[in-house]
Every structure is written in structure tokens, then in C-alpha cells.
KOLMARMAR-410520 format. One record per residue (C-alpha): residue in three letters; x, y, z. Coordinates in Angstrom, 2 decimals. Layout:
BEGIN
REC  resn       c1       c2       c3
REC   ala        X        Y        Z
...
***
This chain:
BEGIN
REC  resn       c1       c2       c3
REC   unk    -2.41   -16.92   -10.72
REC   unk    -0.31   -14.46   -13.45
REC   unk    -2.00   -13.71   -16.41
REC   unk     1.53   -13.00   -18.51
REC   unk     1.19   -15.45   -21.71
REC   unk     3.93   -14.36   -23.23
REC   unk     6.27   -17.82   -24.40
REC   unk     9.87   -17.57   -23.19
REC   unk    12.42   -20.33   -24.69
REC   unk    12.47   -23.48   -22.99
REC   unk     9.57   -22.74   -20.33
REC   unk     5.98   -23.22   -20.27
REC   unk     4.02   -20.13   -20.78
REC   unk     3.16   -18.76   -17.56
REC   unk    -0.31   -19.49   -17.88
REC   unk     0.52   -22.97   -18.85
REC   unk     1.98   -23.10   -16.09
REC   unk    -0.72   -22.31   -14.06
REC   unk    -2.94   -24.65   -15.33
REC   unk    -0.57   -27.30   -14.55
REC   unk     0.30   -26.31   -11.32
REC   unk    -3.28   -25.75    -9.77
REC   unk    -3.99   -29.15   -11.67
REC   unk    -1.35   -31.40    -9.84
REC   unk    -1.17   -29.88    -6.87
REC   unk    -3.70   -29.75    -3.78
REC   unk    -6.12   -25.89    -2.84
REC   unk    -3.09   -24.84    -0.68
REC   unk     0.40   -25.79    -2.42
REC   unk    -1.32   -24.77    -5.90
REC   unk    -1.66   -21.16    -5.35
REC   unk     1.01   -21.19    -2.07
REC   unk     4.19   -21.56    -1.35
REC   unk     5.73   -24.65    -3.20
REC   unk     8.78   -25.12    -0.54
REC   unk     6.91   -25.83     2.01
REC   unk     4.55   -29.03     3.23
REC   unk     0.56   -28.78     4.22
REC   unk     0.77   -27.77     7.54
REC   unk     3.77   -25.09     6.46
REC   unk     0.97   -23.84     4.09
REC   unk    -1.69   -23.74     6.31
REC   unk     0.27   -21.42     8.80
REC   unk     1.26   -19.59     5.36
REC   unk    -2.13   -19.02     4.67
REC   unk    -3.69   -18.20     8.05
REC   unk    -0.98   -15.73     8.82
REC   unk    -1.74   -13.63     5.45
REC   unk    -5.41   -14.26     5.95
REC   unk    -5.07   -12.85     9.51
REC   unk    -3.49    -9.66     8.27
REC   unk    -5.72    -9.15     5.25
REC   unk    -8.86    -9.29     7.10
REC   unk    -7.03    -6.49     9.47
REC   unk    -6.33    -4.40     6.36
REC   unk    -9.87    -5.08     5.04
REC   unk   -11.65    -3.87     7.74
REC   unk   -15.16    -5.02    10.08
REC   unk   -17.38    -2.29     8.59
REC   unk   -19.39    -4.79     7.05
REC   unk   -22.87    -5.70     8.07
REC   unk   -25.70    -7.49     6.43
REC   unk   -27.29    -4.13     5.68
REC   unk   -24.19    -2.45     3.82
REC   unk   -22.04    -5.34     3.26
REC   unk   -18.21    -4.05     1.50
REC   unk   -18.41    -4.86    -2.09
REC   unk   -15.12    -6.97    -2.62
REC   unk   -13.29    -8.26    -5.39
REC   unk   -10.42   -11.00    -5.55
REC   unk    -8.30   -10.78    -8.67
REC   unk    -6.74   -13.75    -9.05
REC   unk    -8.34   -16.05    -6.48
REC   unk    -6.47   -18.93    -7.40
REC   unk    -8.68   -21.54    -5.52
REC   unk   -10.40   -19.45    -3.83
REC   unk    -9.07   -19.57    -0.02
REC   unk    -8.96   -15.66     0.22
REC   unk   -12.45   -15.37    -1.44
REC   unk   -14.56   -17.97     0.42
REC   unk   -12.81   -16.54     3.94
REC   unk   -14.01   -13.19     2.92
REC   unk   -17.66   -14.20     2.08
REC   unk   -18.08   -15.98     5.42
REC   unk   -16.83   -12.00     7.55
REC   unk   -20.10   -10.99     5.39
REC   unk   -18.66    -8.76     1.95
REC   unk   -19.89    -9.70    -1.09
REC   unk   -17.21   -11.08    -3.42
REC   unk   -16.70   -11.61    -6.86
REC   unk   -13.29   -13.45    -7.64
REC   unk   -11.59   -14.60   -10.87
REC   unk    -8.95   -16.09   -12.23
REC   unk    -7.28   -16.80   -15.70
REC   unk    -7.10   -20.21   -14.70
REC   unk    -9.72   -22.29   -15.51
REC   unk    -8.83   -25.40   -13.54
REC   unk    -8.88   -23.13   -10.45
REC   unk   -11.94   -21.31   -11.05
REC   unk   -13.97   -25.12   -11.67
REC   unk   -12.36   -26.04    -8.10
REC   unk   -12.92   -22.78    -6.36
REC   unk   -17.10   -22.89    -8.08
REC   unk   -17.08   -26.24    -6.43
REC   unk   -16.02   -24.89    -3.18
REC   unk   -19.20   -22.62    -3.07
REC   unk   -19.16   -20.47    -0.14
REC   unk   -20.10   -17.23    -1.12
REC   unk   -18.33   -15.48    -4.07
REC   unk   -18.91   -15.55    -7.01
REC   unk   -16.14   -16.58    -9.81
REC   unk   -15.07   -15.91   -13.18
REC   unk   -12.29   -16.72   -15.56
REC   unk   -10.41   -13.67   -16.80
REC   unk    -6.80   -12.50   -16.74
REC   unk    -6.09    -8.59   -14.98
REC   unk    -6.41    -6.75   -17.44
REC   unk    -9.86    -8.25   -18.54
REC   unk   -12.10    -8.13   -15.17
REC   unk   -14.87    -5.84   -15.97
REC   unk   -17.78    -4.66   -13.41
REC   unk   -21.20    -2.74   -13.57
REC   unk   -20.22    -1.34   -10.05
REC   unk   -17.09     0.05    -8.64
REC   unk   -15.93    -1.88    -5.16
REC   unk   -14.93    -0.69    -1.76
REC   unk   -11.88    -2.98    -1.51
REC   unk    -9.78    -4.97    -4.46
REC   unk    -7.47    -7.60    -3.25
REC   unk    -4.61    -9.51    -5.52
REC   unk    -2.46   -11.33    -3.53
REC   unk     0.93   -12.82    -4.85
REC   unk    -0.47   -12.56    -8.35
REC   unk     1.39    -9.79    -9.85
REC   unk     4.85   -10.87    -9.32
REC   unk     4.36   -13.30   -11.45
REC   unk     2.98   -11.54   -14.17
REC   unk     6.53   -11.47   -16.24
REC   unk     5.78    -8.91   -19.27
REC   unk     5.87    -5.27   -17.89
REC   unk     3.68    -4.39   -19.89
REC   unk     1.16    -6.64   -19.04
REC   unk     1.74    -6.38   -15.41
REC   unk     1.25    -2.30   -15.49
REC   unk    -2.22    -2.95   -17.70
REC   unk    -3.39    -5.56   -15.33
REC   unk    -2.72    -3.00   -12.15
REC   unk    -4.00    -0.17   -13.82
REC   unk    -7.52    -2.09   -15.09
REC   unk    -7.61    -2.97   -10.91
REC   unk    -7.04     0.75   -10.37
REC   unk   -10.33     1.72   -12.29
REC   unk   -12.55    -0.76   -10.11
REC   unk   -11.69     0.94    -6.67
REC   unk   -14.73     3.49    -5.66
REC   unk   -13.60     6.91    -3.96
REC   unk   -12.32     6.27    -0.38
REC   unk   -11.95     2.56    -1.60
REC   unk    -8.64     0.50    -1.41
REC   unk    -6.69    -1.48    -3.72
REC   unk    -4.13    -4.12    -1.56
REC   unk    -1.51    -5.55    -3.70
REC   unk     1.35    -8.10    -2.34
REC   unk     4.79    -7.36    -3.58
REC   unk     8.27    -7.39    -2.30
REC   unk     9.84    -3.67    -1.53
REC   unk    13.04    -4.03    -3.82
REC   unk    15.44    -2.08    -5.05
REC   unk    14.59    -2.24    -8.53
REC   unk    12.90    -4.86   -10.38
REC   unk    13.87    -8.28    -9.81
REC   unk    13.48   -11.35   -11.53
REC   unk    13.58   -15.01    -9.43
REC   unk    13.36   -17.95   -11.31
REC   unk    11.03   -18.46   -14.33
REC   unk     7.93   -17.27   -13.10
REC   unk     8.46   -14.33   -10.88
REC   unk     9.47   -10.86   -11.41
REC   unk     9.34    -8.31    -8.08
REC   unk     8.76    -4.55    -8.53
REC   unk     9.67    -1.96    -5.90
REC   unk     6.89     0.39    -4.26
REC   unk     7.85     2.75    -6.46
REC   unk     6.60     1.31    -9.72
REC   unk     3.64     0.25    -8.00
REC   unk     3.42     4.25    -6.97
REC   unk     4.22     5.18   -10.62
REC   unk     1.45     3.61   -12.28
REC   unk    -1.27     4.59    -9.62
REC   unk    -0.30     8.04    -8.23
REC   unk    -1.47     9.29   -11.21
REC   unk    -5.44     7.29   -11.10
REC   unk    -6.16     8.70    -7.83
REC   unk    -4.71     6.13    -5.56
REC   unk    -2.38     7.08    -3.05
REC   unk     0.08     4.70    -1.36
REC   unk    -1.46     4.76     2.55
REC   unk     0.53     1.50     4.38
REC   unk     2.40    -1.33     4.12
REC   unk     2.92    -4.47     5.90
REC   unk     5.41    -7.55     5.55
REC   unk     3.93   -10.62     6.11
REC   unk     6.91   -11.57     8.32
REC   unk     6.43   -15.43     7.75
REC   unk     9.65   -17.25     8.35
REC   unk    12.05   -16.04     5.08
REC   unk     9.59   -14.51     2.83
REC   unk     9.60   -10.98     1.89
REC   unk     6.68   -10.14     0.78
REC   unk     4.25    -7.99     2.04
REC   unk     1.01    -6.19     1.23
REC   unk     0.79    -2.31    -0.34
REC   unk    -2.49    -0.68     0.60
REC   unk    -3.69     2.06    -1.67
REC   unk    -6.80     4.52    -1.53
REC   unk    -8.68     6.10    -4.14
REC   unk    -8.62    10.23    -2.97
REC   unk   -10.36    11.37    -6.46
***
């Protein structure tokens, strides 16, 4: 879920939107890909879900668990599947109908309702996730705040995964999207420490997205 509220003529705000969207449709097709039916989603999911947990890690154990934070958990499927390998989560989102839903859920995490650029913590974490959030956060502006404030919660050594398409240059797709290249996401962090360690497409079906890894070295 974006957290861009700026109004553009003849569409909904984006987090209008949002609201909408997680409000008619079911914990899948809310926060997933609207072209395609349940079981298309499911595979959607699992496949991402697969490679996250790869990126993530298993150094967590019920002694040290990985602190972990999901920035716009939507629903809450990446949240609750990262409670149940062990890390303790917190998760939010700007949307309040998916935060109610994803509370509902239980399972682990714990959830808030705040946009990017809001989330604050009395701890720094080992890994932040935001997946397929920030391409649709339209304003530039907002988008660079929101990755930046992300930037800040990362420890030393820590990671910050981000989903994005590798383009060109920026690219808007319909009404709600807007894709930066690696480079802009290398821009804004470079300079906070982070350093741009691996990426890797999700290779499901068409799409061309993919998740940028990022570790704090100061």
C-alpha cells in the first residue's frame, strides 16, 4: 500500500484508492496482482515469499530472533509468514482497512497504521522489507522521504529489501504506479550507508519486478 496522497484530476487519491481496493477485494487480490485469479495469486505470492525468506536469511532462533519490520504490509501475508520462521515483526500500513484485517489475522506481528515516511522505532532492525509498495508511491518527493525514513531503521550490517523494476529511467504505468531504476534507488541510499549488495527478479510469468537488497556498511 503507497502512501502518495497527493490528488491528481479525475482519479482517486492514491490512498483512496487503497482503502477501496483492500476493502472490495479479498487478503490476496487486495495487495496482489489484480490480473490474475486466486490460485494465479497464490502462486504469485508463494513464489515472492519463497525468495524473500531466501534473502532474509535462517539466522533466527528463539534466543536472538532478527528484529524485522514490514513497511507496508498490506494484509499482512509477508508479515504473519515471517513471524511463524521465528523474527519478531512489526508491520504497518497507511491503510487502515488493511491493518483492522491483518490485526484480525493475529499471527505474530505486530501492526500499525502509518504511511513511509512516518514509521518510527525505539530500536533499529536487522532486516526492513517493502514489497511492491514504492512503485506506487506517485510524488517523488514523497517516494525518496518514505525510502530514506526506511534507510534510518536498518542497524549496521542490517538490510533494507525493496521491490522495484530495473528501468531505464522512471516510468509511469497507469494511475497508480510509477517505476524507478536502481539507480535512483542507489542515489538516495549510497549516501546513508547502504550499499546496493544483490538483486533478484521474481521471474513470475510477465512481471518485472524484482527485489534490491541493500546493507547498512556505516
Amino acid at each position: 500500500m503507497a502512501d502518495g496522497t497527493r490528488i491528481r484530476v479525475g482519479e482517486r487519491t492514491p490512498r483512496a484508492y487503497w482503502e477501496a481496493r483492500h476493502a472490495e477485494h479479498d487478503e490476496l487480490a487486495s495487495g496482489g496482482h489484480s490480473g490474475l485469479d486466486r490460485p494465479g495469486n497464490e502462486l504469485f505470492y508463494a513464489q515472492r515469499l519463497g525468495t524473500l525468506l531466501t534473502l532474509v536469511g535462517d539466522l533466527s532462533s528463539p534466543a536472538a530472533p532478527l528484529f524485522v519490520l514490514d513497511a507496508g504490509c498490506g494484509k499482512g501475508y509477508f508479515a504473519r509468514a515471517l513471524a511463524r520462521c521465528g523474527h519478531r515483526v512489526d508491520a504497518f500500513d497507511a491503510s487502515r482497512t488493511a491493518v483492522d484485517h491483518a490485526r484480525a489475522e493475529g499471527g505474530g506481528p505486530r501492526y500499525a497504521v502509518a504511511t513511509l515516511d512516518e514509521w518510527r522505532a525505539a530500536w533499529p532492525y536487522d532486516i526492513v522489507v517493502c514489497v511492491d509498495v514504492l512503485f506506487h508511491v506517485l510524488d517523488d518527493q514523497d517516494w525518496a522521504a518514505g525510502l530514506r525514513n526506511l534507510a534510518s531503521l536498518v542497524r549496521v550490517a542490517g538490510r533494507l529489501i525493496v521491490t522495484d523494476e530495473d528501468t531505464a529511467h522512471r516510468t509511469p504505468r497507469g494511475a497508480y504506479i510509477v517505476h524507478r531504476p536502481l539507480t535512483a534507488y542507489r542515489a538516495e541510499l549510497e549516501p546513508l550507508g547502504l550499499r546496493h549488495t544483490l538483486s533478484k527478479p521474481y521471474g513470475f510469468r510477465e512481471n518485472r519486478v524484482g527485489f534490491h537488497v541493500f546493507t547498512r556498511t556505516r
